[in-house]
N, C-alpha and C positions, 0 to 999 in steps of 0.2 A: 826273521820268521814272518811270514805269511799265513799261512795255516793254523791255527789252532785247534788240538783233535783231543777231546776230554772222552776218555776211555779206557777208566779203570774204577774198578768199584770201588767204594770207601773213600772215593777223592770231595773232598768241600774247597767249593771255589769262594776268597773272601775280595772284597773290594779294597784296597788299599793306598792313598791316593791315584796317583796314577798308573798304577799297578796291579794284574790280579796275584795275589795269594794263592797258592796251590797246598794245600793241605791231604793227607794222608794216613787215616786213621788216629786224627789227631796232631798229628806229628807236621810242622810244617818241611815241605819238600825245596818252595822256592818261589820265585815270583818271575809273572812276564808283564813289560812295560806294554801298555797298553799301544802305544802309538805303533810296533812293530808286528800289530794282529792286525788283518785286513781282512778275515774271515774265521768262523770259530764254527765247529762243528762236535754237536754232543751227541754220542751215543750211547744207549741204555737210560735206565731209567736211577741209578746208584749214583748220581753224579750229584751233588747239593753245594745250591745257589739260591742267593734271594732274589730278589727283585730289584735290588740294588745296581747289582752284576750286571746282568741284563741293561739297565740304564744305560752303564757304562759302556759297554760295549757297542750300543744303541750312539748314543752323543758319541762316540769316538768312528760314526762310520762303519761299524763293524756289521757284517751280515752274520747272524745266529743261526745254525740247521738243529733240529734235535730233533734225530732219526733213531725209528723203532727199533729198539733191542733187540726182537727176534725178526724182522723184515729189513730189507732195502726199502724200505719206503720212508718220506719222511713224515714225520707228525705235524712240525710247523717249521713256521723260518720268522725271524725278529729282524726286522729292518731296522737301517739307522733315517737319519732326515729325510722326510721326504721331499722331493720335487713338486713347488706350488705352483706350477704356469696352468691354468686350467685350462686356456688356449689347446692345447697338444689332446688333453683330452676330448675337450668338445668337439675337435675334426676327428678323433679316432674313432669315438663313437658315430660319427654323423657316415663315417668310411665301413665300421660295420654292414650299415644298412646299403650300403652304397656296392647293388649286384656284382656291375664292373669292375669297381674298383680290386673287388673280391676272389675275383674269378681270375684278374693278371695278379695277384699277390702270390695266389694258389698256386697258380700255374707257372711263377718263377722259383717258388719252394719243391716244389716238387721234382722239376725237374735239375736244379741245384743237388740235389738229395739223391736223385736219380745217377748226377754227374757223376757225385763225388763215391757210390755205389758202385758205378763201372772204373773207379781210379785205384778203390780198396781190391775189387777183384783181379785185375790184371798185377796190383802190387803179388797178392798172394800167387798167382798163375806164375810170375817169375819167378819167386822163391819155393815152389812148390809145383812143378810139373809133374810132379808124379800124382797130382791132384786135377789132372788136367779136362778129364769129362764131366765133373760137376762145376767147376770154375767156367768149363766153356760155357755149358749149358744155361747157367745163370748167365752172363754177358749176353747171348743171346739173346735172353727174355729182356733184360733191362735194354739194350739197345734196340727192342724192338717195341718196347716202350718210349724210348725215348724220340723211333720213327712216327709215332703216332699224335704226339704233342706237338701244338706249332711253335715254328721255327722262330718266332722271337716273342717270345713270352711279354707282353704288359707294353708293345708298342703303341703308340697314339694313335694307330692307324686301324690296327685293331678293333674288328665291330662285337658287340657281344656276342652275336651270335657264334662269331667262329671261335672265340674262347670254350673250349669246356668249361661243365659246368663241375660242380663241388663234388656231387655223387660220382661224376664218371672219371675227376682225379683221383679220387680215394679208393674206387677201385683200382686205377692201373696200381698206382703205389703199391697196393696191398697186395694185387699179382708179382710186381718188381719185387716185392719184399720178403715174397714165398722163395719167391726163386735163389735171391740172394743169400737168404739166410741156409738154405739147401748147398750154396756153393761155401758158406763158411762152416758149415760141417762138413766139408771133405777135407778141409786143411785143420780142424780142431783133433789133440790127439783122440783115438779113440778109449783111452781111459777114463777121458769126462762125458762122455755117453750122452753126447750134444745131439741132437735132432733133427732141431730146428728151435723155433724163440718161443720157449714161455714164460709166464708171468702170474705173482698173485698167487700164491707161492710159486718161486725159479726155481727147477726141479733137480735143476745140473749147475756144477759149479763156473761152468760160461755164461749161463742166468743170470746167476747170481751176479756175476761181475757185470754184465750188461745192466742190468735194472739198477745197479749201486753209483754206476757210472752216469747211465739216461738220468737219474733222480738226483744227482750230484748237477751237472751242468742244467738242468731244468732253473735248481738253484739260483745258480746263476745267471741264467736268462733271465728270472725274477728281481735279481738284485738291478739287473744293467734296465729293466726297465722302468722300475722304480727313480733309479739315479738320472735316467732323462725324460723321465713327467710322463711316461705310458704310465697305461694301466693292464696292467697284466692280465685279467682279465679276459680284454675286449679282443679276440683274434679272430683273424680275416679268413684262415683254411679251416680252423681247427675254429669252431663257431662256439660262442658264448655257452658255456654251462653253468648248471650249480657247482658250486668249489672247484672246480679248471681254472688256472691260470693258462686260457688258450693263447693267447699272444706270447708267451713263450714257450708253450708246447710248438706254436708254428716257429719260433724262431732257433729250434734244436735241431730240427729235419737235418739240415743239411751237415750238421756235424756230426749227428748218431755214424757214418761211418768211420767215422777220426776216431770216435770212441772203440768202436766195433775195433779197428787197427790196431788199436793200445793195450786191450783187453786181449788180442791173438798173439800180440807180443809178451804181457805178462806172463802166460801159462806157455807159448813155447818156447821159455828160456828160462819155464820153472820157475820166476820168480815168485808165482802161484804155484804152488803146490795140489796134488788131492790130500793131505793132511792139514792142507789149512781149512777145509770146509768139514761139515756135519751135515747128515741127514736128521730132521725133525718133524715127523708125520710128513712126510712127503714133502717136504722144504728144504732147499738146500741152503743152509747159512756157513757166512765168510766169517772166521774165527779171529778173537781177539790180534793175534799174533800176524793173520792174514790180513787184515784189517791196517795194520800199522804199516804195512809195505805196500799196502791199495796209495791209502791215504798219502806217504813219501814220494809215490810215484807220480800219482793224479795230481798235485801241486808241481811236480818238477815239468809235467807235462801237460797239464790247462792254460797255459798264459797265452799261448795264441788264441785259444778259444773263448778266455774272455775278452781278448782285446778286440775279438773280431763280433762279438755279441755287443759289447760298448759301443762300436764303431757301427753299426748295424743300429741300432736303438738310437742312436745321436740324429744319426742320418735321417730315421724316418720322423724323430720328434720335430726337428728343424722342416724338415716336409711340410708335414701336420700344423706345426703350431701356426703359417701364415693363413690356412685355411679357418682355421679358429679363432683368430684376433678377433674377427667382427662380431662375434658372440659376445666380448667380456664387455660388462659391465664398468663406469666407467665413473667411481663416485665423486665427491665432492671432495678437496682435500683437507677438508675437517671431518670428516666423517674417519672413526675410527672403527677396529673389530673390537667386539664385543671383551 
């Protein structure tokens, strides 16, 4: 087991040494050894644990999601050990401020994103030719986005000036992404009454599945940044807000279409149903039973994507942290922490 997925009301989770207890109306159900959870994810608000729990799962490495009972969104995320090099942070902050730096980070995200945009449409264009003037029509737009971007994104040679700047990536993206999402509604069946992409409440059950999926690997972008000493926080396209963890909102770009591809497979082969979803004032939510074949599926099929968000976060901490050695303080070796 990888996955832990707490999602049935009247369940009390106990600590037990190195075991959680799974209880059931009282009734105990079973236990899972803590060393073979590597992530745990609670939904709803029925689910009871102490503080304890949490611990446990925390000191054993585990990353915690506890996601809204009536949204795809999540409420919080419980990390385990943090990474102490403050080296990594000090240059990532220092690389915020730092226009250039900025401007090629952006500008290799996006058009990565871009890439892997025109890889999902031609995926679909084969399998679905009879969807072929909205497939073309997006490819069009994104490769004519992506004639408009220079040719080697973040080279050394590169002057600022000829980098775009933050505004005018975030428009092309956002035109690439009208388009694209217009070409995955010619291949979505017309029973989910897909569109195009919204959010806060997702109105269709492809929403839904997209915003459960984006807010699932964001997750994880969050844990792999935590485990190599970023701060998820500080990001270089997606610019520092109140409560964004922009640093891995920038570091999903390029795999939202992976997800996009997973989610077009679940529902054309029915593995999603429209009876797994409900309409609720204008919200479309994934039902318990939907829920449980998201969640078997997205574990059978995340592992490249977290190994490639690990592999991505390692690389830039090892970057960063030699630009920030010269910041750390350097004490005496009697000097103890507090």
């Amino acid at each position: 087991m990888s996955l832990l997925l707490l999602d049935r009301a009247q369940l009390e989770i106990r600590s037990e040494s190195e075991t959680l207890a799974l209880y059931e109306n009282g009734a105990r159900r079973g236990t899972v050894p803590l060393k073979l959870i590597e992530r745990c994810v609670i939904h709803g608000a029925q689910t009871r644990l102490d503080t304890g729990v949490l611990m446990k799962l925390a000191e054993a490495g585990v990353t915690t999601v506890l996601m809204s009972p009536r949204q795809t969104r999540r409420i919080a995320i419980v990390l385990g050990p943090q990474h102490n090099d403050a080296a990594v942070r000090l240059a990532q902050a220092a690389r915020v401020m730092d226009d250039a730096w900025c401007r090629q980070w952006a500008l290799g995200t996006v058009r990565a994103k871009l890439l892997r945009q025109q890889r999902a449409l031609r995926t679909w264009l084969a399998q679905r030719p009879d969807a072929r003037k909205p497939l073309f029509d997006a490819l069009q737009a994104i490769e004519a986005s992506l004639r408009e971007l220079p040719a080697r994104p973040g080279a050394a040679s590169d002057s600022l000036q000829a980098l775009p700047d933050l505004a005018s990536l975030r428009g092309r993206e956002g035109a690439a992404a009208r388009a694209y999402f217009a070409g995955l509604a010619g291949v979505m069946p017309p029973a989910l009454q897909f569109t195009g992409r919204n959010r806060r409440p997702p109105r269709d059950p492809v929403n839904a599945c997209l915003s459960l999926g984006y807010t699932l690997l964001h997750a994880q972008a969050v844990q792999a940044c935590a485990t190599a000493g970023l701060d998820p926080l500080l990001g270089f396209y997606h610019r520092p807000a109140f409560g964004r963890e922009s640093l891995a909102s920038d570091l999903i770009e390029s795999l939202r279409p992976a997800v996009d591809l997973w989610v077009w497979e679940q529902l054309r082969t029915r593995s999603l149903r429209e009876d797994h979803f409900t309409l609720d004032k204008g919200a479309c939510l994934l039902g318990k039973a939907g829920r449980a074949i998201f969640y078997a599926s997205w574990e059978s099929h995340a592992t490249p994507w977290r190994r490639w968000l690990r592999g991505k976060t390692r690389q830039l901490a090892a970057a960063l942290r030699t630009d920030g050695l010269p910041w750390l303080a350097h004490p005496d070796e009697e000097d103890e922490p507090c």
